[in-house]
GUMI-89500 format. One record per residue (C-alpha): x, y, z. Coordinates in steps of 0.25 Angstrom, whole numbers, plus 5000, padded with zeros to 4 digits. Layout:
    xx    yy    zz
     X     Y     Z
...
//
This chain:
    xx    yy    zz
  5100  4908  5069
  5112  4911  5079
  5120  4902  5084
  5118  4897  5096
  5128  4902  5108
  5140  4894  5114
  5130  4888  5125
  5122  4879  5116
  5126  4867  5109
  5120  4871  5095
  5118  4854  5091
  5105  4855  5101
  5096  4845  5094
  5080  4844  5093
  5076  4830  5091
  5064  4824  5092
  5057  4834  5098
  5069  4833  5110
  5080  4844  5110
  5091  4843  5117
  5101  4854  5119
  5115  4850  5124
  5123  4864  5130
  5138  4865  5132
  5144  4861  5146
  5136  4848  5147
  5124  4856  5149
  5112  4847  5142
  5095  4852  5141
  5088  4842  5137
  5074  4848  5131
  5065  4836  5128
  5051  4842  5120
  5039  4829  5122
  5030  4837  5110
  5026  4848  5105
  5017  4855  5115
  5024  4852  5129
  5038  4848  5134
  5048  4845  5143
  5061  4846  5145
  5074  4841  5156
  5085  4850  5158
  5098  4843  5162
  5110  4854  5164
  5124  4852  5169
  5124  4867  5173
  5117  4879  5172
  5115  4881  5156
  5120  4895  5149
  5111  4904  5141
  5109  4897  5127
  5100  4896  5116
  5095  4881  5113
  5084  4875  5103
  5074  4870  5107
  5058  4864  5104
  5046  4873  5107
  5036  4872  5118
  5025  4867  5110
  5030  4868  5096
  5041  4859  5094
  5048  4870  5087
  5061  4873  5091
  5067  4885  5097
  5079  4891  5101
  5077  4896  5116
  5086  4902  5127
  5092  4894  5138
  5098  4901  5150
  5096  4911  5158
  5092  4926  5151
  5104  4935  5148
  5105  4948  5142
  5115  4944  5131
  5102  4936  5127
  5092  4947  5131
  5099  4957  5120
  5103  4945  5108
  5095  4950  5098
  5105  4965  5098
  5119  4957  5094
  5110  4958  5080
  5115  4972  5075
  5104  4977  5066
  5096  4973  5078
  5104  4983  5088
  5101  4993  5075
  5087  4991  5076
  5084  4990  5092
  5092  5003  5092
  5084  5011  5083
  5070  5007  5087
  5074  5011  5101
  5078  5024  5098
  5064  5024  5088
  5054  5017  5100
  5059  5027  5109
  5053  5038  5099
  5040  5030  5096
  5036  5027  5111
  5040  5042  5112
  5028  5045  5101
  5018  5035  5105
  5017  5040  5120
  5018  5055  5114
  5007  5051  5105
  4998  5046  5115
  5000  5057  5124
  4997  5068  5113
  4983  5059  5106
  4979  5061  5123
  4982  5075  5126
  4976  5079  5111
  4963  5071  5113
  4962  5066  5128
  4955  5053  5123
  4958  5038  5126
  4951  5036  5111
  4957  5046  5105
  4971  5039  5108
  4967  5026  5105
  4963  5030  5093
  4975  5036  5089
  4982  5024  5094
  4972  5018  5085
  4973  5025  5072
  4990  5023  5075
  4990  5009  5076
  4980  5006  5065
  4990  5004  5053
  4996  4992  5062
  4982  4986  5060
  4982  4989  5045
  4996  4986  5042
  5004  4978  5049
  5001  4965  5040
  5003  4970  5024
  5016  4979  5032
  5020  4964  5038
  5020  4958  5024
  5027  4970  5018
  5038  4969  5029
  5040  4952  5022
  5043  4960  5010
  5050  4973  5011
  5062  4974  5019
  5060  4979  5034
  5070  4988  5036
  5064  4995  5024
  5050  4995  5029
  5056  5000  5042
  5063  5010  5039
  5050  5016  5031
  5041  5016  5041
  5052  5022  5054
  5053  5035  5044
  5039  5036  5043
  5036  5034  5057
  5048  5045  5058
  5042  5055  5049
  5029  5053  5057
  5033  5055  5069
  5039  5069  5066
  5026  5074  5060
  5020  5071  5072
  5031  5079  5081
  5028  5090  5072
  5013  5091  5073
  5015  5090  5087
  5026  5100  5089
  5017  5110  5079
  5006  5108  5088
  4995  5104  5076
  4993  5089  5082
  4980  5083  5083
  4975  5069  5086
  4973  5067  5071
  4987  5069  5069
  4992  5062  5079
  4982  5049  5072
  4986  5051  5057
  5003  5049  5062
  4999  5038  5071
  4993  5032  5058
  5005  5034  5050
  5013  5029  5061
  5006  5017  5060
  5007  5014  5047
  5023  5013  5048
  5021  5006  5060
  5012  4996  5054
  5024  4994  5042
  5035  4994  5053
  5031  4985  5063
  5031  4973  5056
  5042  4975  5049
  5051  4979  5060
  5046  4966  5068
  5049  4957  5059
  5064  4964  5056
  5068  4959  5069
  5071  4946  5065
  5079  4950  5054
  5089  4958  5062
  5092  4947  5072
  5086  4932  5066
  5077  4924  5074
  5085  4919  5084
  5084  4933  5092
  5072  4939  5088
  5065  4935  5101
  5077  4944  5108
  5075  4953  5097
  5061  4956  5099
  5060  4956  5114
  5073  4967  5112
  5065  4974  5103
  5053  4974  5113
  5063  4979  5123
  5068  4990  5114
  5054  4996  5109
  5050  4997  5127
  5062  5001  5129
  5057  5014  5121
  5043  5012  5125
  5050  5016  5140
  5058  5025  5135
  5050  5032  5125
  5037  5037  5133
  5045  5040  5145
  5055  5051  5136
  5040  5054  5129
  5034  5057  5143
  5045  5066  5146
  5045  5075  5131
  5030  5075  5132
  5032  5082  5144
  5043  5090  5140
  5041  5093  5128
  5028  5087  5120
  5025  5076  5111
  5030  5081  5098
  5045  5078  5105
  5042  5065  5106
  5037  5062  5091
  5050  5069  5087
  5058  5060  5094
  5051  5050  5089
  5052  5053  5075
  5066  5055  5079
  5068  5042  5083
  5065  5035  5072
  5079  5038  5067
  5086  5029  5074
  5078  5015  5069
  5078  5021  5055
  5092  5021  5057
  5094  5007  5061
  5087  5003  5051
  5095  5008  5040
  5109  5001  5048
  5106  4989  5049
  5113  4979  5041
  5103  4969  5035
  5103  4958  5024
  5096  4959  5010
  5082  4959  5013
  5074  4945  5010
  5059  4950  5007
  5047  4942  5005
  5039  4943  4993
  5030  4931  4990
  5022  4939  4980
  5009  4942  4987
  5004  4955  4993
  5004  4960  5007
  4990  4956  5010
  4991  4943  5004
  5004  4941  5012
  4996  4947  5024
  4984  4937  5023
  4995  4926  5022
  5003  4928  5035
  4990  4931  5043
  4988  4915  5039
  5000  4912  5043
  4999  4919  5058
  4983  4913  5058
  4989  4898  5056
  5001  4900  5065
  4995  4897  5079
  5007  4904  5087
  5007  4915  5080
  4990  4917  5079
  4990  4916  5093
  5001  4926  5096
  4994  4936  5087
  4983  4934  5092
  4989  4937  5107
  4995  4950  5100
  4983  4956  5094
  4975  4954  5107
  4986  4961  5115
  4988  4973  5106
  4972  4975  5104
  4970  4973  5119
  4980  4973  5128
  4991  4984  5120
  4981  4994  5118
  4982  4999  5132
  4993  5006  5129
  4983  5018  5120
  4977  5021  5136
  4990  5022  5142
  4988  5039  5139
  4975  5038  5146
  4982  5029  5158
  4992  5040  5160
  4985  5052  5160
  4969  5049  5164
  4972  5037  5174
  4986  5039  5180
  4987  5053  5179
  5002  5055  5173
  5008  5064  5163
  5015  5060  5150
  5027  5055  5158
  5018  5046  5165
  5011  5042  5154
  5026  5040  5148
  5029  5032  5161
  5017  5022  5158
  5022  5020  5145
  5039  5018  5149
  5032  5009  5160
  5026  5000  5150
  5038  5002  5141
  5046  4996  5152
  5038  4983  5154
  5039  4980  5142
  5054  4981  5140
  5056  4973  5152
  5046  4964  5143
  5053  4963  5131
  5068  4961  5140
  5064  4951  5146
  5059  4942  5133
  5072  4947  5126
  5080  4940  5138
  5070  4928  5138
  5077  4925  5123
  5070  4914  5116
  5062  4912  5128
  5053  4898  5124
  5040  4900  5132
  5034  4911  5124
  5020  4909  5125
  5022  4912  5141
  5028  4924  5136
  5017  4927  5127
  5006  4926  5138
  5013  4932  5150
  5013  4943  5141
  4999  4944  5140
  4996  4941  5155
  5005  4950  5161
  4999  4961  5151
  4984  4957  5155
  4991  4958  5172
  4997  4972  5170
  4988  4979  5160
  4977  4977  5169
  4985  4983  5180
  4987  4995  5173
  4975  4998  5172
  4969  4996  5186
  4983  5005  5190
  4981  5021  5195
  4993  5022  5198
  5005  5027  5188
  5016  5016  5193
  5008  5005  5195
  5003  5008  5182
  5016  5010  5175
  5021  4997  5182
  5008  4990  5175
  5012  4995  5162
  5026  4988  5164
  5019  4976  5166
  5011  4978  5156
  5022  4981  5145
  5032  4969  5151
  5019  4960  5147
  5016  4966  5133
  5031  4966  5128
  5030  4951  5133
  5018  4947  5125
  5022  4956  5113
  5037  4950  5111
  5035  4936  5113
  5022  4937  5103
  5032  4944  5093
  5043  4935  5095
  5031  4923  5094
  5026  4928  5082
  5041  4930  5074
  5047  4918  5076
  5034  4908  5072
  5034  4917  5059
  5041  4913  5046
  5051  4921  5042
  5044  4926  5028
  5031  4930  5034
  5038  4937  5049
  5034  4951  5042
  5019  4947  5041
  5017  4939  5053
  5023  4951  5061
  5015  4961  5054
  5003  4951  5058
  5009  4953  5072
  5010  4967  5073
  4995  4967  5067
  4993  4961  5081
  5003  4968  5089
  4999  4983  5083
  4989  4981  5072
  4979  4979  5084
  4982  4990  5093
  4976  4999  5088
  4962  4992  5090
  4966  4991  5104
  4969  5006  5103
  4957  5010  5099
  4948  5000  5107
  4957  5004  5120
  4953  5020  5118
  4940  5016  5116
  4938  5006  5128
  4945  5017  5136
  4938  5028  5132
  4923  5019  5136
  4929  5014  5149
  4942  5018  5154
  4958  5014  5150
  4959  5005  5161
  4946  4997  5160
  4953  4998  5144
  4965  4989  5147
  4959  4979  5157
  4950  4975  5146
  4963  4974  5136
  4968  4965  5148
  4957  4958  5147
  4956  4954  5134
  4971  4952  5132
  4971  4941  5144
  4960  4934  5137
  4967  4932  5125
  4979  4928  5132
  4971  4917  5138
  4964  4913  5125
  4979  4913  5117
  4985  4907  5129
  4976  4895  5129
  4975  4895  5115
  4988  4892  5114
  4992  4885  5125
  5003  4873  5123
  4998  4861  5119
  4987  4867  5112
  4987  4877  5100
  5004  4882  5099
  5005  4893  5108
  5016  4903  5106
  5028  4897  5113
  5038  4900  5104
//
């Protein structure tokens, strides 16, 4: 844990359920909790307070917490990079997610100009996302016992090396659907092995105490390249076909394989309690089942990557069958939604420790229902791509605060598992969602498609949100 800054008297004391937390310059909050489930609390200031970090007892828990108090600053919004094998790593994964959004719009475009069929690229994205299904779980338990910047490293080479067969087959002119589904397999076998490892990593490289910031920055980073990405990918479309863009790509990937290998760790402490990875696996889906938090935000996850994400597979057919736009414009749609969420994941980075997470969490998911739907009611391309701003602001929203929910309720020696279990959610689903969103499509038409994933998704926030509510069964608050 940090030290806490120049601001805040570090003797705070929790008693008795009734903290109070005495400030330099005669400045005095008085922060008295009456239980567990509901509290109040009187403020008495001599002046305006600076920006500090204090303890302090959950809304409904009784757990403490340390929150931020004050107004926002950007010092605070960029905290987690003062951490140096964080600035490594933020700055090779840019460089690499600018090269994967690249890819993954230049995929989409080439599975619809080869096949022109709203199944056909939802079975692609199908077949791709599939090994997240399969994975995730024995790669979350491998990532408790092998060290993670090794797995890392393995799986950013063979995402490399993938990458440049399929620039190849594309530059030679011999590619076909079959080929583009067989990479996207392989592709997401790495990804199944790299996801979980890379997202319970973060906490190594910068401790507990900023890996909300660290998170949300990391957010911020990856839409940062989803802007930039499929607008440079519309443009060398254009210019110069997709092959360009899965050479760049596979270009990319030096950079984060480079950062890896200089940062400066400490001896790698594995787990190894002597079982294998599925009995491991068995055990930390207990775990996540009898932690009430956690179940629900899982829950919350998987119905929004099965549901709600999946409306991402029809934005080709948006583009080019309903709004009548080119690769660049399809390349707009996607920098559009890129933006949003960015914008998203600044502002959670500059809330900090921010204490009301479960209204985070489900102004996520009602701004996503609100704009979604929009979306698809829109003909026109602006209103459209201002929808899709909405809509990425709200998912980055949901997404984080789930992440950052899930991380800091999990022990320490079961954080690989529990975030395979999560991506299981996050992406294991999707491709479900993929293939039931071609099909839905393909019976009735891509916006009756997302209105119904709006649907469903609004439902389930309802359900979870009363489920969950305070004073009732935990919610996810902290």
């Amino acid at each position: 844990m940090h030290p806490l800054p120049p601001a805040v008297n570090p003797a705070a004391a929790l008693l008795c359920n009734t903290c109070y937390i005495k400030v330099v310059n005669s400045r005095l909050w008085e922060i008295n909790v009456a239980g567990a489930a509901a509290f109040r609390h009187t403020v008495r200031m001599a002046d305006v307070p600076q920006p500090g970090i204090a303890t302090v007892p959950a809304d409904a828990t009784s757990v403490p917490r340390r929150v931020v108090t004050g107004p926002i600053s950007w010092r605070r919004t960029f905290a987690a990079l003062r951490h140096r094998n964080y600035r490594l790593f933020m700055g090779g994964q840019l460089v690499s997610l600018i090269g994967t959004w690249m890819q993954t719009v230049a995929v989409g475009w080439l599975v619809y100009e080869l096949s022109h069929s709203a199944m056909t690229l939802g079975f692609v994205g199908f077949i791709g996302a599939l090994p997240m299904t399969l994975l995730t779980l024995p790669a979350g338990a491998l990532a408790d016992r092998v060290p993670k910047r090794r797995i890392l490293l393995v799986t950013q080479i063979g995402a490399m090396m993938l990458a440049f067969v399929l620039a190849g087959l594309v530059w030679w002119g011999t590619i076909e659907v079959w080929h583009v589904a067989a990479l996207s397999v392989l592709l997401g076998v790495t990804n199944a092995f790299d996801v979980p490892a890379r997202q319970s990593f973060i906490v190594e490289l910068v401790g507990k105490d900023d890996l909300m910031n660290a998170i949300a920055l990391n957010s911020s980073m990856f839409n940062t390249a989803r802007v930039v990405g499929p607008a440079v990918a519309g443009v060398v479309i254009a210019s110069v076909g997709t092959a360009a863009c899965f050479l760049l790509n596979g270009l990319s990937y030096l950079a984060v394989i480079a950062s890896y290998l200089l940062m400066r760790l400490p001896v790698a402490s594995v787990q190894h309690d002597g079982h294998s990875l599925w009995r491991a696996t068995g055990h930390v889906i207990r775990y996540a089942a009898g932690e009430p938090v956690i179940r629900a935000v899982m829950i919350m996850v998987a119905v929004m990557s099965l549901f709600g994400w999946s409306y991402s597979v029809l934005l080709p057919v948006f583009a080019r069958d309903i709004l009548h736009l080119n690769a660049r414009g399809f390349g707009m749609l996607v920098s559009a939604n890129g933006i949003g969420a960015l914008l998203g994941a600044l502002t959670l980075a500059s809330l900090g420790n921010y204490p009301h997470r479960r209204r985070l969490l489900f102004a996520g998911v009602t701004g996503f229902c609100v704009t979604i739907s929009l979306f698809g009611i829109s003909r026109h391309p602006w209103l459209s791509a201002a929808a899709l701003v909405g809509v990425g602001y709200s998912m980055i929203l949901f997404f984080a605060t789930a992440n950052t929910i899930v991380q800091l309720r999990s022990h320490d020696e079961l954080r690989g598992r529990v975030m395979g279990l999560y991506a299981l959610a996050f992406l294991g689903l999707n491709p479900f969602g993929s293939i039931l969103a071609g099909a839905v499509a393909q019976a009735t038409s891509a916006p009756v498609t997302v209105w119904l994933g709006a649907a469903v998704c609004a439902g389930a926030g309802i359900i979870i949100a009363r489920w969950t509510r305070p004073g009732g069964v935990p919610g996810p608050t902290s």
